[in-house]
C-alpha positions in Angstrom: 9.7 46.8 27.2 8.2 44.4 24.5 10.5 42.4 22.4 10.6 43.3 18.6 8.0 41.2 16.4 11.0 39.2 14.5 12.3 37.7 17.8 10.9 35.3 20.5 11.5 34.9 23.8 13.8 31.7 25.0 11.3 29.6 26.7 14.2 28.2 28.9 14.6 31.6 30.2 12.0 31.1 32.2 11.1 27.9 33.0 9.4 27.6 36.5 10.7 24.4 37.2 12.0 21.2 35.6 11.5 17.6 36.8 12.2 14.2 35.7 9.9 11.2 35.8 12.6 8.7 34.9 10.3 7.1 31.5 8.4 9.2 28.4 5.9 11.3 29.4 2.3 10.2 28.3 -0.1 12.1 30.5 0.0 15.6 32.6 -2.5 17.0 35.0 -2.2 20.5 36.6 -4.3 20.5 39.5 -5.8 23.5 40.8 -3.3 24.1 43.9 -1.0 24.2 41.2 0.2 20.4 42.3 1.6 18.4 39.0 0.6 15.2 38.7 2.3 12.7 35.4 2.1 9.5 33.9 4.1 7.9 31.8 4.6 5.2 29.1 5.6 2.8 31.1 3.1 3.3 33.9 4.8 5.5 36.3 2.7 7.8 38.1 4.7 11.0 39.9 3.1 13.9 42.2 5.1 17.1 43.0 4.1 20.0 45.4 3.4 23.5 43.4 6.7 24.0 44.7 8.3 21.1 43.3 8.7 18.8 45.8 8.0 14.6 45.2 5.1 13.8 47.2 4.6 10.4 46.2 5.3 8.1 43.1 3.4 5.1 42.0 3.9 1.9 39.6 0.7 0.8 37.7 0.9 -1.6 35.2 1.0 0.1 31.7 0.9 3.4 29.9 -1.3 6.4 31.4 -2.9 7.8 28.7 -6.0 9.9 30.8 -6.2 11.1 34.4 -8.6 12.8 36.8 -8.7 13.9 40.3 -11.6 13.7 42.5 -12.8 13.7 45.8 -9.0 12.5 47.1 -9.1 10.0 44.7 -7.1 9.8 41.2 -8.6 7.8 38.9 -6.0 6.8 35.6 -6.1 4.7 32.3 -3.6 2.0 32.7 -3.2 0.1 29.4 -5.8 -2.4 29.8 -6.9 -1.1 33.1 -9.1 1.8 35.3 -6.5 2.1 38.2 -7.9 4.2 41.8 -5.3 5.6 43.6 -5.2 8.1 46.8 -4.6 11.1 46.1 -2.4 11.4 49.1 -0.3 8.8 49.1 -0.3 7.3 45.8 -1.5 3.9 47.5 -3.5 2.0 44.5 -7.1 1.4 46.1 -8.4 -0.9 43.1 -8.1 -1.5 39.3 -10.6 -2.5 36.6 -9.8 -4.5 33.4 -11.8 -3.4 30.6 -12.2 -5.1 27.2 -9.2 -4.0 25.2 -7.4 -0.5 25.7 -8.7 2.0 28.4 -8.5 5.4 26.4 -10.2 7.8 29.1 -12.0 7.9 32.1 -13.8 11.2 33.7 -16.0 11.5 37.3 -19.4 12.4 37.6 -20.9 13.5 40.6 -22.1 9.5 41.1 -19.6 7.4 39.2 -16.7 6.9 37.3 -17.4 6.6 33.5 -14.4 5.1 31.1 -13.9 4.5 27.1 -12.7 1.1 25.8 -11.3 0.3 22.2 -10.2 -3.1 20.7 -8.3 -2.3 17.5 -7.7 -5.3 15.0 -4.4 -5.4 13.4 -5.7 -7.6 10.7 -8.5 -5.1 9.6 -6.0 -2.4 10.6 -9.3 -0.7 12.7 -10.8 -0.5 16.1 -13.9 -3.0 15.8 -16.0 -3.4 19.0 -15.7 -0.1 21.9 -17.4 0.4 25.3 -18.2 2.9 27.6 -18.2 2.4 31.5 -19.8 2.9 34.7 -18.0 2.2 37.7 -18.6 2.7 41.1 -16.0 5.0 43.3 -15.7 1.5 45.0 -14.4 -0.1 41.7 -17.6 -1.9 40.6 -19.0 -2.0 37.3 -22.4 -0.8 37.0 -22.9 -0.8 33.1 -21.1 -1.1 29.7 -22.4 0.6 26.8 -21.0 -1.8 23.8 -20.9 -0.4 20.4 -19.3 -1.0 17.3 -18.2 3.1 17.0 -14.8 4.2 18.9 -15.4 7.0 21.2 -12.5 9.5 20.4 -13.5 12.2 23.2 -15.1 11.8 26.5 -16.1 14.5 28.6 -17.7 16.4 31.2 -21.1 17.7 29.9 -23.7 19.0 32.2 -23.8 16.4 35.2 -23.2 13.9 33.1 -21.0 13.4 30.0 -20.5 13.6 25.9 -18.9 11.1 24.0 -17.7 12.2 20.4 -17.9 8.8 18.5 -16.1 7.0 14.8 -17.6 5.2 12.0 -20.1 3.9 11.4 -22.6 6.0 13.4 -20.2 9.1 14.0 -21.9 11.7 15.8 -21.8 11.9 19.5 -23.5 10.5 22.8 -24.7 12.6 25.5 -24.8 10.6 29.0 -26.6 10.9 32.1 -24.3 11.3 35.6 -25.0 7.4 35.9 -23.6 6.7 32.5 -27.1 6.0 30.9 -27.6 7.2 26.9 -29.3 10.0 26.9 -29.2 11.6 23.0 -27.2 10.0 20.4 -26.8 12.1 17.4 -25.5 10.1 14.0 -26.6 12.9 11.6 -23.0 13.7 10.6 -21.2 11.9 7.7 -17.3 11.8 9.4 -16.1 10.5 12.0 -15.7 12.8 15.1 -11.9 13.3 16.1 -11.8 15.8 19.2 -13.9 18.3 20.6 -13.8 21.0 22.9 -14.4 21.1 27.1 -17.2 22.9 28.2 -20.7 24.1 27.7 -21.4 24.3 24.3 -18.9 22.0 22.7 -17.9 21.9 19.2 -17.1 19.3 17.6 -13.7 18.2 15.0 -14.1 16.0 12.4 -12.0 13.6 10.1 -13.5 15.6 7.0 -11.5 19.0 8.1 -15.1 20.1 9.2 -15.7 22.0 12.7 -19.2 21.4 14.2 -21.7 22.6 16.8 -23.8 20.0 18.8 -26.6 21.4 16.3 -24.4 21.0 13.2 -23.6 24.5 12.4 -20.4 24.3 10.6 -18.0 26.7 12.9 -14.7 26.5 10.8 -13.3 23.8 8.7 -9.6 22.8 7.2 -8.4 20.9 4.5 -7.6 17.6 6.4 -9.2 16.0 9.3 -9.2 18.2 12.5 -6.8 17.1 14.8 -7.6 19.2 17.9 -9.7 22.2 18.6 -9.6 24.4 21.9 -12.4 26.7 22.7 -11.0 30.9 23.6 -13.3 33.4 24.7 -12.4 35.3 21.4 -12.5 32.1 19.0 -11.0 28.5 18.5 -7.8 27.3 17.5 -8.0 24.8 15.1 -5.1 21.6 13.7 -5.2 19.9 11.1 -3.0 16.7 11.0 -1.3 17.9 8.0 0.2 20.8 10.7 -1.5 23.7 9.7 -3.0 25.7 12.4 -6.1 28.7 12.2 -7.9 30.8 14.9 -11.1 31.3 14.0 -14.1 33.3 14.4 -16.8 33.3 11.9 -13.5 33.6 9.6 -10.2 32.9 9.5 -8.2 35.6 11.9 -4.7 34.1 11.4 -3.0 30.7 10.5 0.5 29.1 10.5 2.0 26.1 9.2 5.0 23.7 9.8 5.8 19.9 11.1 3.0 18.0 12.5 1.1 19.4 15.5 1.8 17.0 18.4 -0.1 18.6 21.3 -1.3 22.3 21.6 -2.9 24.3 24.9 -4.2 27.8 25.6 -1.6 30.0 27.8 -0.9 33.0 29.8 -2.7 36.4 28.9 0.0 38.6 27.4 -0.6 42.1 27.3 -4.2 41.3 27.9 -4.2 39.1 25.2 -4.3 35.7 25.4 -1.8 33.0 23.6 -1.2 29.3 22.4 1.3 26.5 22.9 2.0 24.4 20.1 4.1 21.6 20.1 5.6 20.4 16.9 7.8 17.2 15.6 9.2 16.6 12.2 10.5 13.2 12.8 13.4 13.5 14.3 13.3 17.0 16.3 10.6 18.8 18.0 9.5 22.3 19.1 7.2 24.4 20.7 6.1 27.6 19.8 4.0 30.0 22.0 1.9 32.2 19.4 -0.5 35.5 20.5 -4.0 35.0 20.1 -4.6 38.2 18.7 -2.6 38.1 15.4 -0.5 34.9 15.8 3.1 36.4 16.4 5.3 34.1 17.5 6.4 34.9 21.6 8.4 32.2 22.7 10.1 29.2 21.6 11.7 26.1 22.8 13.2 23.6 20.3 14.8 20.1 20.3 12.2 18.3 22.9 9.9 15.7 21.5 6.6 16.6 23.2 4.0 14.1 24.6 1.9 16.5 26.2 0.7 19.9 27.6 -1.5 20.8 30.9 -2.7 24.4 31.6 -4.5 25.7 34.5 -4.8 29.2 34.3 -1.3 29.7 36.5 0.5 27.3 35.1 1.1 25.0 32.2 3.1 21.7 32.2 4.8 20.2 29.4 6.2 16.2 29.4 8.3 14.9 26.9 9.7 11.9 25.5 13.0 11.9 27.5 10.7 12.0 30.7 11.4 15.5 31.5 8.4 17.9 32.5 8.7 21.3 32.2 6.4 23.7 33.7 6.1 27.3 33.4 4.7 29.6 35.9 2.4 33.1 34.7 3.6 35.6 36.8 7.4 34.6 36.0 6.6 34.5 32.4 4.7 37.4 32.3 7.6 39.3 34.0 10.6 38.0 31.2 8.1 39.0 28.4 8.4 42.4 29.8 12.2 42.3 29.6 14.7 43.8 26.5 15.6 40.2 24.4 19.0 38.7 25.0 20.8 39.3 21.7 22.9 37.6 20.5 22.1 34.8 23.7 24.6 34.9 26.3 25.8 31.1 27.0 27.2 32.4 30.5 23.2 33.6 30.8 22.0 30.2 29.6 24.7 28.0 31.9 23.7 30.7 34.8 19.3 29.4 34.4 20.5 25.8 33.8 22.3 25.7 37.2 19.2 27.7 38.8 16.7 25.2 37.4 18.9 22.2 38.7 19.0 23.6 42.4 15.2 23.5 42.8 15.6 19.8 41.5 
Protein backbone atom coordinates (compact mmCIF):
# COMPACT_ATOMS: atom_id res chain seq x y z
CA UNK A 1 0.00 0.00 0.00
CA UNK A 2 1.44 3.47 -1.10
CA UNK A 3 1.31 6.36 1.25
CA UNK A 4 -1.09 9.28 0.28
CA UNK A 5 0.70 12.11 -1.88
CA UNK A 6 0.40 14.77 1.24
CA UNK A 7 2.50 12.63 3.57
CA UNK A 8 6.13 11.32 3.66
CA UNK A 9 7.63 8.62 4.97
CA UNK A 10 9.91 9.12 8.36
CA UNK A 11 13.27 8.47 7.11
CA UNK A 12 14.21 7.31 10.65
CA UNK A 13 11.82 4.51 10.22
CA UNK A 14 14.15 2.95 8.35
CA UNK A 15 17.49 3.73 8.75
CA UNK A 16 19.81 0.71 7.97
CA UNK A 17 22.24 1.68 10.43
CA UNK A 18 23.63 4.61 12.29
CA UNK A 19 27.33 5.20 13.28
CA UNK A 20 29.34 7.78 14.87
CA UNK A 21 32.74 9.01 13.75
CA UNK A 22 33.35 11.07 16.88
CA UNK A 23 34.11 14.75 14.67
CA UNK A 24 31.81 16.52 11.64
CA UNK A 25 31.55 14.57 8.78
CA UNK A 26 33.36 16.00 5.64
CA UNK A 27 33.66 13.08 3.18
CA UNK A 28 31.64 9.57 2.61
CA UNK A 29 32.48 6.76 0.29
CA UNK A 30 30.22 3.74 -0.29
CA UNK A 31 32.27 1.11 -1.68
CA UNK A 32 30.90 -1.44 -3.75
CA UNK A 33 30.78 -4.46 -1.09
CA UNK A 34 28.66 -1.99 0.46
CA UNK A 35 31.76 -1.21 3.09
CA UNK A 36 31.47 2.66 4.43
CA UNK A 37 34.34 4.47 4.47
CA UNK A 38 34.33 8.57 6.19
CA UNK A 39 36.33 11.34 6.81
CA UNK A 40 36.00 13.95 8.74
CA UNK A 41 36.92 17.62 9.57
CA UNK A 42 39.27 17.04 11.67
CA UNK A 43 41.09 14.32 9.78
CA UNK A 44 39.68 11.13 11.09
CA UNK A 45 39.35 8.44 8.78
CA UNK A 46 36.68 5.35 9.86
CA UNK A 47 35.88 1.99 7.85
CA UNK A 48 32.88 -0.18 8.79
CA UNK A 49 31.89 -3.68 7.41
CA UNK A 50 28.42 -3.53 5.21
CA UNK A 51 27.24 -4.89 8.31
CA UNK A 52 28.43 -2.28 10.46
CA UNK A 53 31.25 -3.32 12.09
CA UNK A 54 34.72 -0.87 12.78
CA UNK A 55 37.33 -2.36 10.70
CA UNK A 56 39.85 0.14 11.25
CA UNK A 57 40.17 3.95 12.03
CA UNK A 58 42.87 6.28 11.02
CA UNK A 59 44.33 9.91 12.17
CA UNK A 60 45.64 12.02 9.17
CA UNK A 61 46.51 15.38 9.68
CA UNK A 62 43.56 17.70 8.46
CA UNK A 63 40.10 17.72 6.93
CA UNK A 64 39.14 14.90 4.22
CA UNK A 65 37.54 16.65 1.72
CA UNK A 66 37.95 13.72 -1.42
CA UNK A 67 38.48 10.02 -1.27
CA UNK A 68 39.03 7.04 -3.64
CA UNK A 69 39.65 3.38 -3.37
CA UNK A 70 41.95 1.48 -5.53
CA UNK A 71 43.75 -1.46 -6.01
CA UNK A 72 43.81 -1.98 -1.83
CA UNK A 73 44.89 1.32 -1.51
CA UNK A 74 42.77 4.57 -0.32
CA UNK A 75 44.00 7.52 -1.51
CA UNK A 76 42.43 10.90 0.62
CA UNK A 77 42.79 14.88 0.51
CA UNK A 78 44.27 15.78 3.79
CA UNK A 79 44.23 19.57 4.14
CA UNK A 80 47.47 20.40 2.69
CA UNK A 81 48.25 16.80 1.92
CA UNK A 82 47.60 13.51 -0.70
CA UNK A 83 47.61 10.86 2.19
CA UNK A 84 47.95 6.62 0.93
CA UNK A 85 46.49 4.44 3.20
CA UNK A 86 45.82 0.44 3.10
CA UNK A 87 42.83 -0.34 2.52
CA UNK A 88 42.96 -3.06 5.03
CA UNK A 89 44.33 -1.80 7.82
CA UNK A 90 44.20 1.79 7.67
CA UNK A 91 48.15 1.88 8.05
CA UNK A 92 49.13 5.39 6.24
CA UNK A 93 51.73 4.15 3.48
CA UNK A 94 52.86 7.90 2.42
CA UNK A 95 51.59 11.53 2.13
CA UNK A 96 52.31 14.30 -0.35
CA UNK A 97 52.23 18.05 0.41
CA UNK A 98 50.97 19.97 -2.35
CA UNK A 99 51.02 23.79 -2.83
CA UNK A 100 48.11 25.14 -0.87
CA UNK A 101 44.79 23.07 -0.24
CA UNK A 102 44.36 19.51 -1.75
CA UNK A 103 40.67 19.67 -3.07
CA UNK A 104 40.52 16.18 -4.90
CA UNK A 105 42.38 13.42 -6.01
CA UNK A 106 41.03 10.43 -8.50
CA UNK A 107 43.18 7.09 -9.89
CA UNK A 108 43.89 6.27 -13.28
CA UNK A 109 44.89 3.12 -14.43
CA UNK A 110 48.81 4.48 -14.12
CA UNK A 111 48.82 7.18 -11.43
CA UNK A 112 47.21 9.15 -9.04
CA UNK A 113 46.14 12.66 -10.33
CA UNK A 114 45.23 15.50 -7.51
CA UNK A 115 43.79 19.33 -7.57
CA UNK A 116 45.60 22.13 -5.63
CA UNK A 117 44.16 25.68 -4.78
CA UNK A 118 45.83 28.63 -2.92
CA UNK A 119 43.18 31.13 -2.07
CA UNK A 120 44.29 34.80 -0.99
CA UNK A 121 42.41 36.27 1.72
CA UNK A 122 43.54 39.68 0.76
CA UNK A 123 42.14 39.37 -2.89
CA UNK A 124 39.33 37.35 -1.27
CA UNK A 125 40.19 34.65 -4.44
CA UNK A 126 41.99 31.52 -5.24
CA UNK A 127 45.14 32.83 -7.35
CA UNK A 128 47.66 30.14 -8.52
CA UNK A 129 46.07 26.06 -8.77
CA UNK A 130 47.76 22.82 -9.84
CA UNK A 131 46.94 19.61 -10.93
CA UNK A 132 49.07 16.40 -10.02
CA UNK A 133 50.62 13.30 -11.04
CA UNK A 134 51.78 11.01 -8.51
CA UNK A 135 52.98 7.74 -8.57
CA UNK A 136 51.04 4.82 -6.47
CA UNK A 137 54.52 4.90 -4.76
CA UNK A 138 53.93 8.63 -3.69
CA UNK A 139 56.18 10.31 -6.23
CA UNK A 140 55.46 13.27 -8.06
CA UNK A 141 55.64 12.97 -11.68
CA UNK A 142 54.17 16.32 -12.98
CA UNK A 143 52.32 19.56 -11.84
CA UNK A 144 50.17 21.25 -14.24
CA UNK A 145 50.31 25.09 -12.72
CA UNK A 146 47.69 27.47 -13.70
CA UNK A 147 46.17 30.51 -12.67
CA UNK A 148 42.30 28.83 -13.08
CA UNK A 149 40.88 26.79 -9.95
CA UNK A 150 39.84 23.36 -11.04
CA UNK A 151 36.31 23.02 -9.30
CA UNK A 152 35.69 19.26 -10.60
CA UNK A 153 38.03 16.53 -11.24
CA UNK A 154 37.06 13.36 -12.67
CA UNK A 155 37.31 10.10 -14.26
CA UNK A 156 36.95 10.57 -18.09
CA UNK A 157 37.88 7.92 -20.54
CA UNK A 158 41.30 6.46 -19.10
CA UNK A 159 42.22 9.53 -18.14
CA UNK A 160 40.46 12.53 -16.58
CA UNK A 161 38.35 16.08 -16.98
CA UNK A 162 39.00 18.88 -15.01
CA UNK A 163 36.10 21.67 -14.99
CA UNK A 164 38.17 24.86 -14.47
CA UNK A 165 37.38 29.05 -12.89
CA UNK A 166 38.30 32.28 -14.26
CA UNK A 167 40.00 33.42 -16.24
CA UNK A 168 40.17 30.59 -18.88
CA UNK A 169 36.92 28.68 -17.51
CA UNK A 170 36.20 25.86 -19.63
CA UNK A 171 37.57 22.42 -18.84
CA UNK A 172 40.77 20.20 -19.34
CA UNK A 173 40.69 16.79 -20.53
CA UNK A 174 43.86 14.67 -19.29
CA UNK A 175 45.63 11.71 -20.41
CA UNK A 176 45.90 8.45 -17.83
CA UNK A 177 49.45 10.03 -17.04
CA UNK A 178 48.02 13.35 -16.20
CA UNK A 179 49.29 15.05 -19.52
CA UNK A 180 46.81 17.98 -21.17
CA UNK A 181 45.14 16.71 -23.67
CA UNK A 182 42.25 19.35 -24.92
CA UNK A 183 41.59 22.48 -23.10
CA UNK A 184 38.46 24.14 -23.92
CA UNK A 185 38.20 28.12 -22.73
CA UNK A 186 35.27 28.88 -25.15
CA UNK A 187 32.79 29.46 -22.34
CA UNK A 188 32.36 32.93 -20.60
CA UNK A 189 31.59 31.54 -16.69
CA UNK A 190 33.40 29.86 -14.64
CA UNK A 191 32.63 26.12 -14.42
CA UNK A 192 31.16 25.07 -10.94
CA UNK A 193 30.41 21.16 -11.02
CA UNK A 194 29.73 18.64 -13.54
CA UNK A 195 28.46 15.39 -13.90
CA UNK A 196 30.37 11.60 -13.62
CA UNK A 197 30.48 9.72 -16.55
CA UNK A 198 30.62 9.51 -20.34
CA UNK A 199 29.36 12.44 -21.73
CA UNK A 200 29.56 14.94 -18.96
CA UNK A 201 27.80 18.15 -18.70
CA UNK A 202 28.90 20.83 -17.40
CA UNK A 203 27.35 23.67 -14.40
CA UNK A 204 28.27 27.01 -14.60
CA UNK A 205 28.41 30.21 -12.31
CA UNK A 206 26.04 31.92 -14.94
CA UNK A 207 22.94 29.42 -13.99
CA UNK A 208 23.91 27.90 -17.49
CA UNK A 209 24.08 23.89 -17.99
CA UNK A 210 26.50 22.79 -20.71
CA UNK A 211 27.68 19.85 -22.89
CA UNK A 212 31.41 19.29 -23.53
CA UNK A 213 30.32 20.74 -27.09
CA UNK A 214 28.45 23.77 -25.57
CA UNK A 215 25.02 22.80 -26.17
CA UNK A 216 23.08 24.60 -23.54
CA UNK A 217 21.21 21.51 -21.58
CA UNK A 218 19.16 23.44 -18.90
CA UNK A 219 20.00 26.65 -17.14
CA UNK A 220 18.72 28.47 -13.76
CA UNK A 221 18.66 31.80 -12.47
CA UNK A 222 21.86 31.74 -10.25
CA UNK A 223 25.02 29.82 -10.60
CA UNK A 224 24.56 25.95 -10.73
CA UNK A 225 25.50 24.48 -7.71
CA UNK A 226 25.41 20.78 -8.50
CA UNK A 227 24.08 18.66 -11.32
CA UNK A 228 23.61 14.79 -11.37
CA UNK A 229 23.13 12.93 -14.50
CA UNK A 230 19.61 10.25 -14.49
CA UNK A 231 18.87 7.98 -17.20
CA UNK A 232 15.64 10.05 -17.69
CA UNK A 233 17.22 13.66 -17.15
CA UNK A 234 19.35 15.87 -14.66
CA UNK A 235 18.68 17.31 -11.55
CA UNK A 236 19.84 20.63 -11.32
CA UNK A 237 20.73 23.41 -7.88
CA UNK A 238 21.07 26.47 -7.95
CA UNK A 239 22.79 28.18 -4.88
CA UNK A 240 19.82 30.21 -4.24
CA UNK A 241 18.00 26.53 -3.31
CA UNK A 242 15.88 26.03 -6.06
CA UNK A 243 15.95 22.67 -7.55
CA UNK A 244 14.63 21.42 -11.45
CA UNK A 245 14.80 17.99 -13.24
CA UNK A 246 15.26 18.48 -16.60
CA UNK A 247 14.90 17.09 -19.95
CA UNK A 248 14.95 19.34 -22.95
CA UNK A 249 12.45 21.23 -20.46
CA UNK A 250 11.65 21.71 -17.19
CA UNK A 251 9.68 18.40 -15.74
CA UNK A 252 9.36 19.65 -12.17
CA UNK A 253 11.09 22.01 -9.62
CA UNK A 254 11.02 22.86 -5.83
CA UNK A 255 12.36 25.44 -3.76
CA UNK A 256 13.43 26.04 -0.09
CA UNK A 257 16.77 26.69 2.21
CA UNK A 258 20.06 26.34 0.54
CA UNK A 259 20.87 22.91 -1.12
CA UNK A 260 23.78 21.56 0.93
CA UNK A 261 24.40 18.22 -0.82
CA UNK A 262 22.04 16.20 -3.04
CA UNK A 263 22.36 12.28 -4.55
CA UNK A 264 20.30 10.00 -6.79
CA UNK A 265 18.49 7.07 -4.71
CA UNK A 266 16.56 3.95 -4.69
CA UNK A 267 14.14 3.09 -7.58
CA UNK A 268 10.58 3.45 -6.15
CA UNK A 269 7.92 1.91 -7.92
CA UNK A 270 10.27 1.69 -10.85
CA UNK A 271 10.88 5.13 -10.63
CA UNK A 272 13.79 6.47 -9.54
CA UNK A 273 14.31 9.40 -6.69
CA UNK A 274 16.58 12.16 -5.14
CA UNK A 275 18.09 13.14 -1.77
CA UNK A 276 18.32 16.57 -0.99
CA UNK A 277 19.88 17.95 1.86
CA UNK A 278 18.86 21.36 3.01
CA UNK A 279 20.06 24.05 5.86
CA UNK A 280 18.63 27.35 6.69
CA UNK A 281 21.11 28.42 9.12
CA UNK A 282 20.39 27.07 11.99
CA UNK A 283 18.48 23.62 11.12
CA UNK A 284 18.75 21.25 8.34
CA UNK A 285 16.71 18.59 6.41
CA UNK A 286 16.59 16.12 3.90
CA UNK A 287 14.03 15.42 1.61
CA UNK A 288 13.82 12.31 -0.69
CA UNK A 289 11.73 13.56 -3.82
CA UNK A 290 10.41 11.05 -6.95
CA UNK A 291 12.06 11.53 -10.03
CA UNK A 292 9.01 11.27 -12.01
CA UNK A 293 6.97 14.23 -10.77
CA UNK A 294 8.91 15.45 -7.64
CA UNK A 295 6.52 14.25 -4.72
CA UNK A 296 8.07 14.46 -1.76
CA UNK A 297 8.68 10.43 -0.14
CA UNK A 298 10.58 10.79 2.80
CA UNK A 299 11.91 13.16 5.09
CA UNK A 300 14.40 13.63 7.88
CA UNK A 301 14.82 17.01 9.61
CA UNK A 302 16.98 18.72 12.24
CA UNK A 303 20.60 17.18 11.01
CA UNK A 304 23.06 19.57 9.46
CA UNK A 305 24.31 17.60 6.48
CA UNK A 306 27.89 17.44 5.17
CA UNK A 307 27.49 14.87 2.75
CA UNK A 308 25.75 11.99 0.78
CA UNK A 309 27.27 8.70 -0.88
CA UNK A 310 25.08 6.30 -3.02
CA UNK A 311 25.95 3.11 -4.62
CA UNK A 312 23.09 1.70 -6.04
CA UNK A 313 22.21 -0.42 -2.55
CA UNK A 314 22.88 1.97 -0.38
CA UNK A 315 23.37 5.56 0.35
CA UNK A 316 25.23 7.19 3.29
CA UNK A 317 24.67 10.43 4.83
CA UNK A 318 27.37 12.31 7.42
CA UNK A 319 26.65 15.13 9.30
CA UNK A 320 27.88 17.76 11.37
CA UNK A 321 27.43 16.13 14.76
CA UNK A 322 29.62 13.14 13.24
CA UNK A 323 26.83 10.86 12.83
CA UNK A 324 26.50 8.75 9.48
CA UNK A 325 23.41 7.49 8.56
CA UNK A 326 22.96 4.94 6.01
CA UNK A 327 20.06 3.55 4.46
CA UNK A 328 19.75 0.23 2.86
CA UNK A 329 17.26 -0.37 -0.71
CA UNK A 330 15.67 -3.34 -0.02
CA UNK A 331 14.66 -2.14 3.72
CA UNK A 332 13.56 1.06 2.27
CA UNK A 333 11.81 -0.21 -0.43
CA UNK A 334 9.91 -2.49 1.89
CA UNK A 335 8.63 0.57 4.53
CA UNK A 336 7.52 2.53 1.40
CA UNK A 337 5.27 -0.26 0.77
CA UNK A 338 3.73 0.05 4.30
CA UNK A 339 0.31 2.13 5.45
CA UNK A 340 2.01 5.69 7.14
CA UNK A 341 2.13 5.91 10.83
CA UNK A 342 -0.44 8.57 11.62
CA UNK A 343 -0.37 10.47 13.88
CA UNK A 344 3.55 9.00 14.75
CA UNK A 345 3.65 6.67 17.54
CA UNK A 346 6.59 7.84 20.05
CA UNK A 347 6.48 4.17 21.59
CA UNK A 348 7.07 3.29 17.58
CA UNK A 349 9.87 5.88 17.38
CA UNK A 350 11.59 4.96 20.99
CA UNK A 351 11.02 1.07 19.78
CA UNK A 352 13.60 2.01 16.08
CA UNK A 353 15.86 4.24 18.31
CA UNK A 354 16.70 1.24 20.62
CA UNK A 355 16.88 -1.11 17.43
CA UNK A 356 19.29 1.21 15.72
CA UNK A 357 21.43 1.53 18.98
CA UNK A 358 21.83 -2.41 19.37
CA UNK A 359 23.59 -2.74 15.92
CA UNK A 360 25.92 0.13 17.25
Amino acid sequence: MRRNTSQAMDLTSCTWMVRELGEAVSCTVLIDDDSLLVGGWDGTIKHWTEAGDLIWEAKTPNRISSMVTKDGSIYATSGLHIVCLQASTGAIQWNVALEGSADAVMATSTCVLAASSVYDIEHNDFIESAIWSISFDGDVLATHRMDERPWTLQPYNQGAIAGLGRPLNGYLILDANGDILEQNKDWESPTICATRGENPVFGLADGSVRSMDGALVGSMQSAISSVLKHPDGYLLADDQGNIEFVHNDVKWNASGNDVVASSLGFDIDEKGSCWVARWNGSQGEIIVHSIRDGQQLASLNGHRIHDMAFNGQRIAVGCENGQVFVWEKELFQRRMQQPSQQPKDPSRSAMFEKLRALRK
